[in-house]
N, C-alpha and C positions, 0 to 999 in steps of 0.2 A: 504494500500500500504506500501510495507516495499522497503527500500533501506539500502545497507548494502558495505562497503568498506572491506575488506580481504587481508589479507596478506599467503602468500603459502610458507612451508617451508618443506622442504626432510626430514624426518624422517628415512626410509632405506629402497633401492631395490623402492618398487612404493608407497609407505605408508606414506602419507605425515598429517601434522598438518595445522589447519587456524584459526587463528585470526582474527575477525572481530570489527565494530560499526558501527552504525547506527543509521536510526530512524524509527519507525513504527507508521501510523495515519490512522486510521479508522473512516471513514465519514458516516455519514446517509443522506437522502433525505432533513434532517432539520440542521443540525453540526457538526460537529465534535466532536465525541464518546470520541475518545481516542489517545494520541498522548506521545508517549513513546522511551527514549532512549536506544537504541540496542547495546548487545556484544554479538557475538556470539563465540564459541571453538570448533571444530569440528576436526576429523578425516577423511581420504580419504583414499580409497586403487583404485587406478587404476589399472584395468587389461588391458591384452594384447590385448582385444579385445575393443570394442571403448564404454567399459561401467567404469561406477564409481562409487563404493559403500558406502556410507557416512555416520554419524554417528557425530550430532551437538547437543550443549547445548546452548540455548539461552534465557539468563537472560533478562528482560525488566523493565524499571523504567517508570512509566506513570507519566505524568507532569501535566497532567490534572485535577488528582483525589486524589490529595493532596501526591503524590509520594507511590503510590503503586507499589509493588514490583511483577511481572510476572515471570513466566521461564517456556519453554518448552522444551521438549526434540526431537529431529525428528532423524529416519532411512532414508533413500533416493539410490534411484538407478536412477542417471543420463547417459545420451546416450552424447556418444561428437559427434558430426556431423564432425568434421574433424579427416583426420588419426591421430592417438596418436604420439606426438612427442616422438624421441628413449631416454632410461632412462638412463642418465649414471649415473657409480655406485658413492656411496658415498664417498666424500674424505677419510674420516678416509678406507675405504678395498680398494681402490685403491693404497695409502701409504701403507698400510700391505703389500699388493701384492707384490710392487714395491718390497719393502725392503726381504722381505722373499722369494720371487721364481724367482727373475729376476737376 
């Protein structure tokens, strides 16, 4: 089971960055395997339509096993079940705009 907290931030137009940490612990029928602390760094690109194409690194420190050091990489395509919230544009081309064509 992993649990992982995230922070979400606009990179431009719908291409956002995250920041995560966590913990990750994997259990058997007799112990606990393995019990590891999580960061995850990930890309996002949401499109217009109610999907989301993802692209995360997540290093892992296991506590267990005398601090052995984990990392994987994952691609991902999530479905959001509710309509996509409207994107508005980034400060820095909304301030361009203002100032150059208004």
């Amino acid at each position: 089971m992993t649990a992982i907290y995230q922070w979400q931030h606009k990179v431009l137009w719908r291409l956002y960055y995250y920041v995560g940490m966590g913990a990750t612990g994997v259990i058997s029928e007799e112990s606990l395997e393995m019990l590891c602390a999580d960061v995850q760094l990930g890309f996002e690109l949401r499109l217009k339509i109610p999907l989301q194409l993802t692209v995360d690194y997540r290093p892992q420190l296991d506590v267990l096993d005398g601090l052995v050091y984990h990392a994987t990489l994952g691609v991902g395509v999530r479905y959001q079940f509710r309509p996509p919230e409207p994107e508005p544009e980034p400060k820095f081309f909304s301030k361009l705009k203002k100032k150059w064509f208004e």
